[in-house]
C-alpha positions as CSV (number, residue, x, y, z in Angstrom):
1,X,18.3,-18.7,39.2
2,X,19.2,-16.3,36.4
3,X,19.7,-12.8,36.7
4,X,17.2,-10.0,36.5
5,X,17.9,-6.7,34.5
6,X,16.2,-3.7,36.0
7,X,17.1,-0.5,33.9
8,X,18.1,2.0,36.5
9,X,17.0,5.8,35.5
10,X,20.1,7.9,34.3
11,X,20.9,10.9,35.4
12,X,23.3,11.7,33.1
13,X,23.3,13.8,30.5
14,X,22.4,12.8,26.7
15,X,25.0,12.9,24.3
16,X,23.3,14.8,22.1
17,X,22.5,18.1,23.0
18,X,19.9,20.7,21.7
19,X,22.4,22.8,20.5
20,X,23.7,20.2,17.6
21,X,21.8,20.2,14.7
22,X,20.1,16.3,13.7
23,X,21.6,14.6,11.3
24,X,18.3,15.4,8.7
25,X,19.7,18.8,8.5
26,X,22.8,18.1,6.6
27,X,20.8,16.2,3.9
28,X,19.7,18.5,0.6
29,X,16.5,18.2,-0.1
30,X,16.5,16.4,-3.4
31,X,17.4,13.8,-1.6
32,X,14.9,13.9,1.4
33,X,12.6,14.7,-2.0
34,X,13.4,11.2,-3.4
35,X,13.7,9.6,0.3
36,X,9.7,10.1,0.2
37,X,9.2,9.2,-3.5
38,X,11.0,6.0,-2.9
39,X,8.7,5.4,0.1
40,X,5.2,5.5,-1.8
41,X,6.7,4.1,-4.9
42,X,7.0,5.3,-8.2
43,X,5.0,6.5,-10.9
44,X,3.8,4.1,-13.7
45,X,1.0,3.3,-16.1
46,X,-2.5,1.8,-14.8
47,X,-4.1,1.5,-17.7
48,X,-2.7,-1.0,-20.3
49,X,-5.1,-2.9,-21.7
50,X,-5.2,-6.3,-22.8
51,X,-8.7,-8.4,-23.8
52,X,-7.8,-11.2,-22.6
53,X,-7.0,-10.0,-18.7
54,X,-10.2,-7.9,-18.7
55,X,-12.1,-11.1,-19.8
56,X,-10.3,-13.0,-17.4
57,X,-10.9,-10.8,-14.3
58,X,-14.1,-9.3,-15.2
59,X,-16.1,-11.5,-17.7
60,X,-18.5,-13.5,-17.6
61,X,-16.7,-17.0,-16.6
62,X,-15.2,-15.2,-14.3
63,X,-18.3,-14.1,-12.3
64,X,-19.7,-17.9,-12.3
65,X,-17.2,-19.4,-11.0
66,X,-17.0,-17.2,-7.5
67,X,-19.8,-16.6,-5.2
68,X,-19.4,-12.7,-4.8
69,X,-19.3,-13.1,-9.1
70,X,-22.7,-14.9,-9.2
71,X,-23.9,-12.5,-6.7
72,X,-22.7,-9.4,-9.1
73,X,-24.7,-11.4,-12.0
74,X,-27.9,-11.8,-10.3
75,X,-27.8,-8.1,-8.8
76,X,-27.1,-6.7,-12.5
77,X,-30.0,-9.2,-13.7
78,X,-32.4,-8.3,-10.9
79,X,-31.4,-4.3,-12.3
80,X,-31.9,-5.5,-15.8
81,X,-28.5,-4.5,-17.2
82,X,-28.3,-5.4,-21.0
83,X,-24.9,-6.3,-20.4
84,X,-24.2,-8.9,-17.2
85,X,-20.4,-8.3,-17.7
86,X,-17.6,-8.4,-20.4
């Protein structure tokens, strides 16, 4: 038989009183600034093109040979799009 832990409620008081400030205090805030940058990532470009990846995702081929593709095709032909896709 192993022994059981039972946390016991303490009564004592916590180190850290009201009275001192949090450690987030003492930061500037450039640096909480960049902290938050940091955690949605940072800025670059979306739009770069390139023919060949825009074919490749989003032409033609590319819509036969998925089911959700061929759906998009026969939705845009059932619409009667000129164009079906790139």
């Amino acid at each position: 038989i192993r022994p059981t832990f039972r946390a016991q409620p303490s009564t004592a008081p916590s180190p850290i009183s009201a009275d001192t400030p949090s450690p987030s205090s003492f930061q500037p805030l450039s640096s909480l600034l960049t902290s938050l940058l940091q955690v949605r990532g940072a800025k670059r470009d979306t739009f770069n093109p390139s023919h060949r990846v825009r074919k490749r995702r989003h032409g033609f081929l590319a819509r036969l040979r998925s089911r959700t593709g061929r759906m998009v095709l026969k939705r845009r032909r059932a619409k009667g799009r000129n164009t079906l896709s790139h």
